[in-house]
C-alpha positions in Angstrom: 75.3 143.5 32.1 73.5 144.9 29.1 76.3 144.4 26.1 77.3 147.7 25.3 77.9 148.7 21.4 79.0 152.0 19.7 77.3 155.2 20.2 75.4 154.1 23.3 73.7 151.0 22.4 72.5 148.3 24.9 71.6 144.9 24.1 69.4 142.2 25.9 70.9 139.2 26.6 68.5 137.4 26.2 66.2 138.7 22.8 69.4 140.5 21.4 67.1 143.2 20.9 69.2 147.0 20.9 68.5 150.0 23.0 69.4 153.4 23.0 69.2 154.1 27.1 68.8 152.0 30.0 65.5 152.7 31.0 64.5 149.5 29.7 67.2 147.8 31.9 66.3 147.3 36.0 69.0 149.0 38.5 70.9 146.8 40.4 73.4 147.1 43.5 75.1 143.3 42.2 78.9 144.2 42.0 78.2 141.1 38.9 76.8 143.9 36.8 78.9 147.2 38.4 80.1 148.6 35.0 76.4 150.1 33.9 74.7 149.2 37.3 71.6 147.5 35.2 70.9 144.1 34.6 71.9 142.4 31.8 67.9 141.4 30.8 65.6 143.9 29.3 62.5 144.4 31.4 60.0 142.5 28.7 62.3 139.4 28.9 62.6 139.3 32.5 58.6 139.5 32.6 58.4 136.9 30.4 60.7 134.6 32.5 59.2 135.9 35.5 55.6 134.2 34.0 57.5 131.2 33.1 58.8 130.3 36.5 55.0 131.3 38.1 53.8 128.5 35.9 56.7 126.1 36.6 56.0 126.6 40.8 52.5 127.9 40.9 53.9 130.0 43.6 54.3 133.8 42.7 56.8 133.9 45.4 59.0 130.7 44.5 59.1 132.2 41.3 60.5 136.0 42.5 63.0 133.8 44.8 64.0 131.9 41.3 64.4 135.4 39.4 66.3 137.0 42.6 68.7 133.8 42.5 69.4 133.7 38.3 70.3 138.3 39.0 71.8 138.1 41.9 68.9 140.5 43.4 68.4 140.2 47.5 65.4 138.5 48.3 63.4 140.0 51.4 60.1 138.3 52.6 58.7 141.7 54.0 59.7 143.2 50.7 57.8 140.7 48.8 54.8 141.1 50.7 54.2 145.0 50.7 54.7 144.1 46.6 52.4 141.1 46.0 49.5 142.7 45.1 48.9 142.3 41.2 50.9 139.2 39.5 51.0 141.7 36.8 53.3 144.2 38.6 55.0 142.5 41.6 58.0 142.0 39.7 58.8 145.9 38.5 57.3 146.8 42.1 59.6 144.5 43.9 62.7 145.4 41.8 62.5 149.3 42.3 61.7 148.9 45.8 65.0 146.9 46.0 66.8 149.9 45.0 65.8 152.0 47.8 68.8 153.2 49.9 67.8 150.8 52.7 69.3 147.8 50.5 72.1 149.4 49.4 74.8 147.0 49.2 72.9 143.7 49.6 72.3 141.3 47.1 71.8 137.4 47.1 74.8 136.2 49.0 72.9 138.6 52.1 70.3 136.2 51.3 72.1 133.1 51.8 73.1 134.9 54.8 70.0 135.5 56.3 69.0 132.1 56.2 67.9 131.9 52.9 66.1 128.4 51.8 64.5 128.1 48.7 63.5 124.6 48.5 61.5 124.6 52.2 61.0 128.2 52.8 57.6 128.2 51.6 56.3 125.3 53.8 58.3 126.6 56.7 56.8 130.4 56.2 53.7 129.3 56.1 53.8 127.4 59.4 55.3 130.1 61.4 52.8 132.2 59.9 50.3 129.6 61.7 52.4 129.4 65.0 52.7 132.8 65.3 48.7 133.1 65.1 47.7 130.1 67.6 50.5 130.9 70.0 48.8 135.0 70.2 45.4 133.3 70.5 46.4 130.3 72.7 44.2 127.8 71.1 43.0 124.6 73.1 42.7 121.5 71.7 40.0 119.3 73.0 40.8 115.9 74.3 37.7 114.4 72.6 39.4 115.7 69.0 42.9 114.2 70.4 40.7 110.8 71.1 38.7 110.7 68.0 41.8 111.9 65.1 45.1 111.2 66.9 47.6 113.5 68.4 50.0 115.5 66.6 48.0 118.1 64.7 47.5 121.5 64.6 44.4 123.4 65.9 43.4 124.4 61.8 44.0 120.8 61.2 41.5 119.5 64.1 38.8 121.9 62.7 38.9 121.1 59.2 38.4 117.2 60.1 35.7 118.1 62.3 33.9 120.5 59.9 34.4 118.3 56.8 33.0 114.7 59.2 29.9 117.1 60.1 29.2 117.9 56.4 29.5 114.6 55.5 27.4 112.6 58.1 24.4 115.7 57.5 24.9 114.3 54.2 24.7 110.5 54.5 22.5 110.1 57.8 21.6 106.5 57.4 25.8 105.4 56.1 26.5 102.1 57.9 29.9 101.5 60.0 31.5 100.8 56.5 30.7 104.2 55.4 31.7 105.5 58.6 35.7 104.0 58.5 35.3 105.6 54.6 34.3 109.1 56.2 37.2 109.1 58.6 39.7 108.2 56.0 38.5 111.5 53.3 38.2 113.3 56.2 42.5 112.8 56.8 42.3 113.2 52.7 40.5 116.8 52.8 42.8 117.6 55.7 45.9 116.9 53.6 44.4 118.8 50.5 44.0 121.7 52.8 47.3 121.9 53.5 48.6 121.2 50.4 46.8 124.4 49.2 48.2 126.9 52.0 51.1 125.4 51.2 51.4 126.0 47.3 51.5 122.7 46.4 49.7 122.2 43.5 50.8 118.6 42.3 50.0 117.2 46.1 46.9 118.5 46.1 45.4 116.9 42.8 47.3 113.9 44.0 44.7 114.0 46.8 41.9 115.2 45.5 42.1 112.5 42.9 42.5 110.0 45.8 39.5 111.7 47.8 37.7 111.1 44.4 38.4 107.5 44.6 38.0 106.8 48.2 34.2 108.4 48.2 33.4 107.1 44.9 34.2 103.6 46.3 32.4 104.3 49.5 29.1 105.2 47.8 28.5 108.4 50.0 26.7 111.3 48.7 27.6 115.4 48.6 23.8 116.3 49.1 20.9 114.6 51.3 18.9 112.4 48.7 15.7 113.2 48.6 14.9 110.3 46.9 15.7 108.0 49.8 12.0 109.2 51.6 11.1 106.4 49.2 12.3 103.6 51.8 10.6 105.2 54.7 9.2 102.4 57.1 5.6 102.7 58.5 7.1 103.5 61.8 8.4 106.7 60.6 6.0 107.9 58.3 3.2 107.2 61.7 6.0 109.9 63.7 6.0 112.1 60.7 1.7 112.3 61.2 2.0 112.6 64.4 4.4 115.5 64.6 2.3 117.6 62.5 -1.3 116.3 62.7 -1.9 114.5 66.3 -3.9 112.0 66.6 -5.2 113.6 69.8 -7.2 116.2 67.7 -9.8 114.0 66.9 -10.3 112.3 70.0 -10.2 115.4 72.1 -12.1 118.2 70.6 -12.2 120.8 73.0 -8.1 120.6 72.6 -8.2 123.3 69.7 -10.9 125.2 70.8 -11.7 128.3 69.7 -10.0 130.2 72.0 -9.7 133.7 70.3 -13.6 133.5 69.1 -12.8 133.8 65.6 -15.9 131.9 64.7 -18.4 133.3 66.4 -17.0 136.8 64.8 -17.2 135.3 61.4 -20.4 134.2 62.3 -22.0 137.3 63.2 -20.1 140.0 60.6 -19.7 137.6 57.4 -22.0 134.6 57.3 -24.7 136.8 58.9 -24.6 139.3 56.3 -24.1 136.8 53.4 -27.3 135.1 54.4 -29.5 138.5 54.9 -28.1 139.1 51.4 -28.9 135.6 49.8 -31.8 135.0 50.9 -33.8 138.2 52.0 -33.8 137.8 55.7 -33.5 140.9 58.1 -31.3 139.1 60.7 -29.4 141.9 62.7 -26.2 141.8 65.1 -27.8 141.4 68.5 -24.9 144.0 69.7 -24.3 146.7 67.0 -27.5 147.3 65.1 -29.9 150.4 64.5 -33.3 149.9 66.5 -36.5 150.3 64.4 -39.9 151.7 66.3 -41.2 148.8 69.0 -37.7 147.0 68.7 -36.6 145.6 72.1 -33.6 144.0 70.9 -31.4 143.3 68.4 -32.6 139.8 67.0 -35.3 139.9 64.1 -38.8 137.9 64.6 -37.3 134.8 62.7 -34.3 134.2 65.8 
């Protein structure tokens, strides 16, 4: 509790730093603290430690299940999560809600109760988090993903191997079957890393990322299709690249691109026609859409 001193003074236990009220102090139900009902931390102080277990599990909530066990504060899961918006104000958040009349009364030990475990309960929150979501959607998992990864996975799992081999192979289109047993083992790596991150666990998933590092430096794979490898293009493929876009049939059958929409007879008669009348002082009309001059019987001058 906060050491109480003449004319109501409180002091933190922690900075030794004096008060004059307990509005610096949080409220708590723990019978621990019951002769002033506040903690025995000042709030600045149990910020600060709050930051310092954050940074020690890289897991906001590990870290409110840490200060809750230290205080003797009830931990609630829902709680936490109607709280954890801003890192910044969780703590105060979480703390005042606790004091609503709902959790009168309850305290760690109704945590330990409840089922509390501190060392799994991330990991095991998390995956029935993910159960509860494929079991409402009923996922199926194909047979051709059982064959070609192995049984035993979950339907997340399955789909982040096959999305991470596709970006791979679209990468490295010409790998050989070395390449290929490299590809399946950083697609198991990425897999794991995955996990690791849903899972807040930071140390695991550098430990694999360094090891994915490793495993497709050695295998000589690339992140990006290399342009540069249109260099070592046989003759066989450069002759399929011609044909695709310029057919060799084009020169040998000329009536294959015909003009079909008579584009050059119009450019004929309303650009070239003009152009030359212009050039070269010629009276050449449109044998369609011309103006008749006296004794004219058609449209073409005396030189067509």
């Amino acid at each position: 509790m906060p050491k109480k001193e003449s004319s109501q003074i409180y002091t933190c236990c922690h900075c030794n730093e004096h008060f004059s009220s307990l509005t610096q102090f949080y409220k708590t139900y723990s019978t621990l603290y019951s002769e002033t009902g506040y903690l025995p931390i000042c709030k600045k102080c149990l910020g600060k430690l709050f930051e310092i277990y954050i940074e020690k599990y890289h897991d906001t909530r590990k870290a409110m299940q840490r200060i809750c066990m230290a205080f003797d504060l009830y931990f609630s899961d829902s709680l936490f999560e109607t709280c954890n918006n801003d890192v910044n104000t969780v703590l105060g958040n979480y703390i005042k809600r606790l004091n609503m009349v709902q959790y009168k009364g309850k305290t760690f030990d109704t945590s330990l109760e409840d089922g509390f475990n501190f060392s799994n309960d991330s990991s095991e929150r998390i995956k029935s988090q993910m159960k509860q979501v494929y079991d409402a959607d009923e996922p199926e998992i194909s047979p051709d993903d059982i064959k070609r990864w192995g049984p035993g996975f979950e339907p997340l799992d399955y789909d982040t191997l096959n999305s991470h081999c596709e970006l791979l192979k679209r990468a490295n289109p010409n790998c050989d079957s070395n390449q290929d047993i490299f590809i399946i083992d950083l697609c198991y790596t990425k897999m794991q890393q995955m996990k690791a991150v849903r899972e807040g666990k930071v140390d695991d998933y550098n430990k694999l990322t360094e090891s994915y590092r490793k495993t497709f430096s050695q295998a000589g794979l690339k992140t990006v299709k290399d342009s540069a490898a249109d260099e070592n293009i046989t003759l066989g493929v450069t002759t399929e690249m011609i044909e695709k876009y310029t057919p060799a049939e084009y020169y040998k059958d000329k009536k294959l691109y015909r003009d079909y929409d008579n584009l050059g007879e119009y450019i004929n008669r309303f650009l070239f026609r003009p152009l030359k009348n212009l050039m070269f002082g010629t009276q050449d009309r449109d044998y369609e859409y011309y103006v008749k001059d006296e004794g004219d019987t058609d449209g073409y001058s005396e030189e067509e």
